[in-house]
N, CA and C of each residue as an Amber inpcrd file, in Angstrom:
protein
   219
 -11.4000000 189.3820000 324.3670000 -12.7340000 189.0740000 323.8830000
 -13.3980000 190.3700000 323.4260000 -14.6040000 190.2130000 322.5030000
 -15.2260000 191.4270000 322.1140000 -16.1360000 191.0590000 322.3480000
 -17.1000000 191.9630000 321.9950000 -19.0690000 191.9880000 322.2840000
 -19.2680000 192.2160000 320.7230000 -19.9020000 191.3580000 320.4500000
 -20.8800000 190.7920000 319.5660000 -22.0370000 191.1890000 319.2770000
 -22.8430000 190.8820000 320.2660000 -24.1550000 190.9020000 320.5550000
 -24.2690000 191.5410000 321.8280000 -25.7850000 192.2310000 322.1460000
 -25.8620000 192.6440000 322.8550000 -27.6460000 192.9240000 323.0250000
 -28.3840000 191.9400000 324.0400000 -29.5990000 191.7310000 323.8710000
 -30.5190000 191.7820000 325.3520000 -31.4190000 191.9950000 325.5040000
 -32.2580000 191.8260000 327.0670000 -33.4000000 190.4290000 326.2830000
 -33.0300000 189.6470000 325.6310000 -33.9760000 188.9400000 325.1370000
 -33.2180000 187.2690000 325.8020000 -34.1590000 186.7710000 326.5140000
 -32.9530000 185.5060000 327.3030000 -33.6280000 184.8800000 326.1090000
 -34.7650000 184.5330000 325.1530000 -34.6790000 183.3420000 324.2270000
 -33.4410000 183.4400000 322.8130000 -33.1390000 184.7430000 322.8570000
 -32.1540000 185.3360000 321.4600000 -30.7230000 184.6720000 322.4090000
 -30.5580000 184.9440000 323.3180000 -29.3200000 184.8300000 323.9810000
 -29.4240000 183.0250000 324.0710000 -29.9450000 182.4410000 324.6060000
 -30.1690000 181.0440000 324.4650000 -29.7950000 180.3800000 322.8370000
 -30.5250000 181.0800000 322.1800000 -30.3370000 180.6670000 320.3930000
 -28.9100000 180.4140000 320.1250000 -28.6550000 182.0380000 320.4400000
 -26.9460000 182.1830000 320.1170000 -25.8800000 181.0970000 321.0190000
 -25.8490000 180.7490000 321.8220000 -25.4650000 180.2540000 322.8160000
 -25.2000000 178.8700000 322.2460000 -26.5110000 178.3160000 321.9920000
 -26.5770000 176.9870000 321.3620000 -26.1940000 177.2570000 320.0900000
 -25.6060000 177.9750000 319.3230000 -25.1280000 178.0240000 317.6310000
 -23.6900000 178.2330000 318.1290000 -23.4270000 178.8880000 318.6150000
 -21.8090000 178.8210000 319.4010000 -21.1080000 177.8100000 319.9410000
 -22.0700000 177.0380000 320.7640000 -21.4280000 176.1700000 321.5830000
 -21.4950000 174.8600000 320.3440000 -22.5280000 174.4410000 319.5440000
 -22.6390000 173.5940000 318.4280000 -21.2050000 173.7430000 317.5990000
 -20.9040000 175.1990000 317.2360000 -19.7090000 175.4460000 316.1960000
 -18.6050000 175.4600000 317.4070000 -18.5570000 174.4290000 318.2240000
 -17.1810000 174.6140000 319.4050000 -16.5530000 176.1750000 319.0540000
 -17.1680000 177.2150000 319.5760000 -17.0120000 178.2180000 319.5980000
 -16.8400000 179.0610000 321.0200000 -15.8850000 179.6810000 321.8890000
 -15.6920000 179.6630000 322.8530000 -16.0790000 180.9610000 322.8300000
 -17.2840000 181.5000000 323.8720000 -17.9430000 182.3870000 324.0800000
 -18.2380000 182.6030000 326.0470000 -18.4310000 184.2510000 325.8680000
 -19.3710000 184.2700000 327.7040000 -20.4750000 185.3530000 327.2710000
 -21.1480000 184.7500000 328.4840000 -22.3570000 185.7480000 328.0880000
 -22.0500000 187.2520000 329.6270000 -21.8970000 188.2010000 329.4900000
 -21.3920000 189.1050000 330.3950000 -23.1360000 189.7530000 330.6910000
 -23.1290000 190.2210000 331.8340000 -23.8880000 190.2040000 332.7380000
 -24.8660000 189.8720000 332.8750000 -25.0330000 188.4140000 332.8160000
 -26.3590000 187.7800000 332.9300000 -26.8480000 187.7690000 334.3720000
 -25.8320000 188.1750000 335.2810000 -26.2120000 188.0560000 336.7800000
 -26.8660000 189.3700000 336.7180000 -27.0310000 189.9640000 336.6730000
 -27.3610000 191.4020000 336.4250000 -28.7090000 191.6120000 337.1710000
 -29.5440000 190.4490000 336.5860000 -31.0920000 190.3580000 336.8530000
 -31.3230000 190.2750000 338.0850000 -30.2540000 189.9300000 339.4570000
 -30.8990000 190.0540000 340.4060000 -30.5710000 191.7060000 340.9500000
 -29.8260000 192.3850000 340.4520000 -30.0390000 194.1090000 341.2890000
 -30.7340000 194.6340000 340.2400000 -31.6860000 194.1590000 339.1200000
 -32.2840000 195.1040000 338.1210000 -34.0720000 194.5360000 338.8350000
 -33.9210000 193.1450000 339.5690000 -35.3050000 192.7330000 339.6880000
 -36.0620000 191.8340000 338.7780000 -35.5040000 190.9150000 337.6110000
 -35.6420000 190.5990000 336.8000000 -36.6200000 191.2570000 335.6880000
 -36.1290000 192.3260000 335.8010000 -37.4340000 193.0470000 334.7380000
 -37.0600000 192.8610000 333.5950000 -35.5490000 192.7170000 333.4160000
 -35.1860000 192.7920000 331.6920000 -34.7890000 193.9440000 330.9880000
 -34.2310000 195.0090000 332.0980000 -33.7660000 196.4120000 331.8280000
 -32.1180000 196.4020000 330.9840000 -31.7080000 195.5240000 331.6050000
 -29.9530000 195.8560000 331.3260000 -29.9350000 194.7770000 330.5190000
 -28.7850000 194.5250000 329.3000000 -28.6580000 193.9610000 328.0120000
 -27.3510000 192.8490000 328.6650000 -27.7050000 191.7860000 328.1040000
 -26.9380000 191.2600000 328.1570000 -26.0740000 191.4080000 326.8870000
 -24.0800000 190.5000000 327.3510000 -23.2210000 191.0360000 325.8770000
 -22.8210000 189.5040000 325.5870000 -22.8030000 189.3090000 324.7010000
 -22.2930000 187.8070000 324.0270000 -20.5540000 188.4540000 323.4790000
 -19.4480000 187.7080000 324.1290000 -18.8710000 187.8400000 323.7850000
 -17.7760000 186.6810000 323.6490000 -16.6750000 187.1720000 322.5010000
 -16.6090000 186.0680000 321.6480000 -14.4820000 186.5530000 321.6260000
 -13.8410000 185.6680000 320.8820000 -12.7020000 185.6260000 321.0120000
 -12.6370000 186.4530000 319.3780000 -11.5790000 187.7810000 319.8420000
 -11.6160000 188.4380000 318.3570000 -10.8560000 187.6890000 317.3260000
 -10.3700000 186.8890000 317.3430000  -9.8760000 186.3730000 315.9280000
 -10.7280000 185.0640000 315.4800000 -11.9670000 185.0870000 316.0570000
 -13.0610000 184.3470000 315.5860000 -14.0280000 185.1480000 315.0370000
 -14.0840000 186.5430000 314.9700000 -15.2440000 187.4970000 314.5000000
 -15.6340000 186.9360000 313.6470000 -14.9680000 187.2460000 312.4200000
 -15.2850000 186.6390000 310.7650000 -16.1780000 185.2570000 310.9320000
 -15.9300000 184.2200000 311.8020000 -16.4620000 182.9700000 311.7580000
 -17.7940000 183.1650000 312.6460000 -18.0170000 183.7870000 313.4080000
 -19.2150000 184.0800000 314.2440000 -20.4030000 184.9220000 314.0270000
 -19.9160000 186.0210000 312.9940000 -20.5560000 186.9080000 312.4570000
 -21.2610000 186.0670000 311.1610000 -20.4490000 185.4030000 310.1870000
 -20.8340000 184.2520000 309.1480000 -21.8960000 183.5050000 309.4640000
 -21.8520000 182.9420000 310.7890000 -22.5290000 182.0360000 311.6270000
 -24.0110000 182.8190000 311.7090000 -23.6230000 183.5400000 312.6090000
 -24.8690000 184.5750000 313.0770000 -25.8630000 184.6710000 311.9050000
 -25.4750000 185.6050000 310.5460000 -26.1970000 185.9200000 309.2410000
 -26.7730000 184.8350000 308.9740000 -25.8760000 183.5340000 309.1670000
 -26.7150000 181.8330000 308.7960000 -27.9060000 182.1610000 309.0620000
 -28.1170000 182.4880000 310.5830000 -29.0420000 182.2680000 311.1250000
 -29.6380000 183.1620000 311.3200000 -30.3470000 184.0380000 310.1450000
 -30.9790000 185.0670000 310.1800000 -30.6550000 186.5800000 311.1830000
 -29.7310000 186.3950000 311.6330000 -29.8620000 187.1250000 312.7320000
 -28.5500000 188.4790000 312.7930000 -28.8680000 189.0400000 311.2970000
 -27.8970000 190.2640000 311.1570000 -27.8460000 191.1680000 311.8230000
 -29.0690000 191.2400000 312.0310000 -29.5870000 192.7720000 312.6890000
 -29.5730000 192.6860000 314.0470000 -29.0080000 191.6240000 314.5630000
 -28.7280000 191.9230000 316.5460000 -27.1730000 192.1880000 316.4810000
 -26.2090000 191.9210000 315.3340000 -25.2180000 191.9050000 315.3770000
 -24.4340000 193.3900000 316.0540000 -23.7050000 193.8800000 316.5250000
 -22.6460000 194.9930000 317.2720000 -22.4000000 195.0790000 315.7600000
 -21.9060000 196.5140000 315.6580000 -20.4690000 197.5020000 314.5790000
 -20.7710000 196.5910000 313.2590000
């Protein structure tokens, strides 16, 4: 798997989540547990990550949806 995305925003991470899971797109979101030794402040980023020989189709996806500029590399 690779990282994609990489956000402290839980409504951006929710968005993506639901555009992934819609395009049966097999994704994890990596350290969303995080929030209980950070305190839920929203310090540490969560990573959306995705199966690399789906990049091309997820990244396509993503731009759909306005959302170039959260994109990784």
């Amino acid at each position: 798997m690779i990282e994609i995305m990489r956000t402290n925003d839980p409504v951006l991470i929710s968005f993506v989540e639901s555009l992934l899971k819609d395009a049966g797109i097999r994704h994890f979101i990596a350290d969303s547990n995080m929030s209980v030794l950070e305190g839920s402040v929203g310090i540490l980023a969560r990573r959306v990550l995705i199966d690399a020989n789906r990049e091309d189709e997820v990244r396509r996806l993503l731009k759909d949806a306005c959302l170039e500029r959260e994109l990784r590399g």
